[in-house]
C-alpha atoms as a printed R data frame, in Angstrom:
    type eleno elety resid chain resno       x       y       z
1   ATOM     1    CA   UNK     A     1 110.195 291.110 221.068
2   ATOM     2    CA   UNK     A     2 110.146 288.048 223.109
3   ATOM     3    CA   UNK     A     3 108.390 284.974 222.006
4   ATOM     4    CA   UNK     A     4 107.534 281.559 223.854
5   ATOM     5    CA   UNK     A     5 107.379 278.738 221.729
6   ATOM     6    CA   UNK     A     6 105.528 275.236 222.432
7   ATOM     7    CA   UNK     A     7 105.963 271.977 220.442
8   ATOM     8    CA   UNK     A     8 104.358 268.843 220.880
9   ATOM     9    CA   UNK     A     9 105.887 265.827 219.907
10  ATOM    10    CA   UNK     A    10 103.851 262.247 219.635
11  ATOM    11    CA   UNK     A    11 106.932 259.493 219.870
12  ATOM    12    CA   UNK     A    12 104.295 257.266 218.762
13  ATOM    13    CA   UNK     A    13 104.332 258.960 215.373
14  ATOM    14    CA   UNK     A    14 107.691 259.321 214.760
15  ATOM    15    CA   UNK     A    15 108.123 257.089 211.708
16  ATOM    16    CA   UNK     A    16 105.659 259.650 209.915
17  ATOM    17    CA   UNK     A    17 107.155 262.480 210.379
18  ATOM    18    CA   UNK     A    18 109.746 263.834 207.773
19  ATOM    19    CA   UNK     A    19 112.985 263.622 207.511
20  ATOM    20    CA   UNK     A    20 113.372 267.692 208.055
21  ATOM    21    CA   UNK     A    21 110.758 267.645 210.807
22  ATOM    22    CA   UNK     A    22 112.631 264.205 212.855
23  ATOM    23    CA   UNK     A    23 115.891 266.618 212.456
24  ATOM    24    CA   UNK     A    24 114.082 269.878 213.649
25  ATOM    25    CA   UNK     A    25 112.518 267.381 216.862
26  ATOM    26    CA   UNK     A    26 116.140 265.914 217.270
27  ATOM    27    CA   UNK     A    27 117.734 269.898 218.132
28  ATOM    28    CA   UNK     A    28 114.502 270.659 220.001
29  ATOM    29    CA   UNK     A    29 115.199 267.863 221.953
30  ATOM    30    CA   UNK     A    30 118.341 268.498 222.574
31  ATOM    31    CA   UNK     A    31 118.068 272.097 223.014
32  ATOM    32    CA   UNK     A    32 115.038 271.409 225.470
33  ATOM    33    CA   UNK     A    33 116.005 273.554 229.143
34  ATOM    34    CA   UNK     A    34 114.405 271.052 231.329
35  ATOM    35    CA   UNK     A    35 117.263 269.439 234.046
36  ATOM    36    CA   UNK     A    36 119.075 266.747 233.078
37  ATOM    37    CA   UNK     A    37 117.123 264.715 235.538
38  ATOM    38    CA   UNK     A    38 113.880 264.927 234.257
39  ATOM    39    CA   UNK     A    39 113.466 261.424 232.659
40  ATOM    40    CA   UNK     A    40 110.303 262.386 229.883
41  ATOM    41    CA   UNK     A    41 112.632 264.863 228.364
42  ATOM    42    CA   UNK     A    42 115.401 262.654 228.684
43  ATOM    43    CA   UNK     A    43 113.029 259.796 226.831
44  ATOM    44    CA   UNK     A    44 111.800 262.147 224.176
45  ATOM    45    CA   UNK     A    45 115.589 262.602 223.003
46  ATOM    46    CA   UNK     A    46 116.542 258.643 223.035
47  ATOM    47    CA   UNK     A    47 113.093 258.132 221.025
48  ATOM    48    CA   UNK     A    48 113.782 260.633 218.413
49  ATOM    49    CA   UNK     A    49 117.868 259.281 218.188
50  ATOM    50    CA   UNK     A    50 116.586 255.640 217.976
51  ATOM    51    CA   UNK     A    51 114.106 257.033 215.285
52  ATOM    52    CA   UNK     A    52 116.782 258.914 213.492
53  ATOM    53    CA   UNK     A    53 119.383 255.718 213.614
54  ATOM    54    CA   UNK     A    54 116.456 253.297 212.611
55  ATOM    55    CA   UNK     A    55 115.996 255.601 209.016
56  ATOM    56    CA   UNK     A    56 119.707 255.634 208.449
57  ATOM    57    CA   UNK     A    57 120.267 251.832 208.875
58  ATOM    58    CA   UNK     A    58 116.778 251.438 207.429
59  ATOM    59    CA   UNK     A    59 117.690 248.073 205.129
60  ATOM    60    CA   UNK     A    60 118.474 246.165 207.888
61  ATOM    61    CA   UNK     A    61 116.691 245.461 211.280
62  ATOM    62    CA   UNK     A    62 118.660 246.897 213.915
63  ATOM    63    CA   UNK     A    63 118.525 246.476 217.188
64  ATOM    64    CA   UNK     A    64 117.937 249.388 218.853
65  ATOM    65    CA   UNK     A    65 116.850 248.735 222.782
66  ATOM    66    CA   UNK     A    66 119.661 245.908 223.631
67  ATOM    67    CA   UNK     A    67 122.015 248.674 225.615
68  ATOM    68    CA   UNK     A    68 120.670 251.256 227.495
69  ATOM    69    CA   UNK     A    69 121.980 253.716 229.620
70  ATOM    70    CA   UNK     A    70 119.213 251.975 232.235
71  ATOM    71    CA   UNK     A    71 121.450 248.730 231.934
72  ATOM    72    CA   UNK     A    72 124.006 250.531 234.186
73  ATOM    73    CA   UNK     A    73 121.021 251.268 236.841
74  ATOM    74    CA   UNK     A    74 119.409 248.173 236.507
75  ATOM    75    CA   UNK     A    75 122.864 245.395 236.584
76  ATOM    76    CA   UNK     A    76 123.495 247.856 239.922
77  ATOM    77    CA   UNK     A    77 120.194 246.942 241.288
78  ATOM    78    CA   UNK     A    78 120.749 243.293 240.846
79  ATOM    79    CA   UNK     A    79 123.911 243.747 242.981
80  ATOM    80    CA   UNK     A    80 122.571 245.325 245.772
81  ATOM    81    CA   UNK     A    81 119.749 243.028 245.521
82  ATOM    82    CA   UNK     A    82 122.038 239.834 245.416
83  ATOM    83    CA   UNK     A    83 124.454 241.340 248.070
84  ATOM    84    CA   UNK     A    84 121.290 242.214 250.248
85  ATOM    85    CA   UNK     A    85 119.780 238.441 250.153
86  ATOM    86    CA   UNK     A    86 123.609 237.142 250.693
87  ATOM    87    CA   UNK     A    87 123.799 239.363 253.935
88  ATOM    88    CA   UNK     A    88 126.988 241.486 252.851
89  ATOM    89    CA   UNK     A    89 126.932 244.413 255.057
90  ATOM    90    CA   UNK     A    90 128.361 246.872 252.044
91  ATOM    91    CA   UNK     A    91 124.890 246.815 250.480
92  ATOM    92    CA   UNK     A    92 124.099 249.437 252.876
93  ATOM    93    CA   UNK     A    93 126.919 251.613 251.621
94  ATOM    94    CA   UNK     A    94 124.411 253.762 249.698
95  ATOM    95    CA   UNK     A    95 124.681 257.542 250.324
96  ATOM    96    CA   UNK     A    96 121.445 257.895 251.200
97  ATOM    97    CA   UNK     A    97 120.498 258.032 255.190
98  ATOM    98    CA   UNK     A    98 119.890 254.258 256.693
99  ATOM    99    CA   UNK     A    99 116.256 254.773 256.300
100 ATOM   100    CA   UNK     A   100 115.672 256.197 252.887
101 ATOM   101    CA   UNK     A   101 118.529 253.530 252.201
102 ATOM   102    CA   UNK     A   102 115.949 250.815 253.412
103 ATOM   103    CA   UNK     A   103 113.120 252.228 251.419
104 ATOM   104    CA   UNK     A   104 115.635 252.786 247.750
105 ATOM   105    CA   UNK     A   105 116.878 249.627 248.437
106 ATOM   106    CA   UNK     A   106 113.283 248.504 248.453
107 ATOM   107    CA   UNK     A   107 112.571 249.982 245.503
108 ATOM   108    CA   UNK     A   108 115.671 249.127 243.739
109 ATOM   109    CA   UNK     A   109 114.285 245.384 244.522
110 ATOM   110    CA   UNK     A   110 111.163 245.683 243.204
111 ATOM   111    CA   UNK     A   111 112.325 247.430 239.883
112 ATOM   112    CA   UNK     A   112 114.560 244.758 239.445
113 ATOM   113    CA   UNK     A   113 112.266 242.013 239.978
114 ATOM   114    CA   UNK     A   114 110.384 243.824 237.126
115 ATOM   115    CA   UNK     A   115 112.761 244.373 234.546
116 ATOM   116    CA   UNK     A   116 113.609 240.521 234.953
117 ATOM   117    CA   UNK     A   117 110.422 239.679 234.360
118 ATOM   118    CA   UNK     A   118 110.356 241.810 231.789
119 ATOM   119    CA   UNK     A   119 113.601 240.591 230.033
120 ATOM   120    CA   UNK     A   120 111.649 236.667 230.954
121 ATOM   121    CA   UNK     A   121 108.989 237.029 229.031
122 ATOM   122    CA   UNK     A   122 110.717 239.010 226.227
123 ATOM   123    CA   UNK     A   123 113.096 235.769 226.240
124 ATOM   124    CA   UNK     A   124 110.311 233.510 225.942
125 ATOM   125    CA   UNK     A   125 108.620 235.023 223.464
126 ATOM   126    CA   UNK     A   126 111.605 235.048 220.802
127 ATOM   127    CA   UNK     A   127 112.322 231.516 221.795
128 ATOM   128    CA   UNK     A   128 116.292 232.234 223.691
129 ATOM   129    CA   UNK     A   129 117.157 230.857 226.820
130 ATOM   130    CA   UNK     A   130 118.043 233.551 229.584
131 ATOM   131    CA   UNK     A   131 121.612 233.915 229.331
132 ATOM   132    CA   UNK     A   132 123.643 233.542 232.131
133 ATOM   133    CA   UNK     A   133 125.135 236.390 235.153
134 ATOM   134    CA   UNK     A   134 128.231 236.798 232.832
135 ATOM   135    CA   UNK     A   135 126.317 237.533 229.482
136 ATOM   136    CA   UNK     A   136 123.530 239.746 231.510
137 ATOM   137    CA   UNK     A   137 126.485 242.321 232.486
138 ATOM   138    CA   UNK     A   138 127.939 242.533 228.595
């Protein structure tokens, strides 16, 4: 016999799950066959872990979205963005072919420009300054 077997998970309702259930979602997650690249499988295992870590540290109010594995992306974007405004000809050392190069660099741009907005408001609504290049990259 050979059986297919779907399960839905709503990251939304994590926290009402059970403990048993968060653990089953955690090995489904991990077990799930989709490539490595696909990024809603890839979010469906961070939310679970961050749901899992938030119920074992649950007395104290951790912080669970300061480092990503997107921070390594995103501080990389800033660079070529930076590097691209200063004129330094290395930006274009992506692999890419000089065209899609212009158009990822493009993109890279504009997602940075959004995550820094992003992090802005974020800043300004907690009340912190924006820290500076140095403390952005720790």
């Amino acid at each position: 016999m050979k059986t297919a077997v779907t399960i839905e998970v709503d990251t939304d309702a994590l926290r009402n799950v059970t403990d048993a259930h968060l653990v089953n979602l955690w090995h489904v997650a991990q077990a799930n066959p989709a490539p490595m690249e696909d990024r809603d499988a890839g979010q469906l295992a961070e939310h679970i872990g961050r749901e899992i870590i938030r119920r074992f540290i649950a007395e104290r109010d951790p912080e669970l979205w300061a480092r990503q594995g997107s921070h390594a992306w995103f501080c990389e974007a800033l660079t070529l963005r930076e590097r691209a405004a200063a004129g330094d000809p290395a930006q274009a050392a992506a692999p890419a072919p000089a065209a899609d190069a212009a158009e990822d660099a493009r993109g890279l741009f504009a997602m940075a420009d959004y995550f820094q907005t992003v992090a802005n408001i974020a800043r300004n609504a907690a009340g912190t300054s924006a820290p500076d290049a140095a403390g952005d990259a720790a």
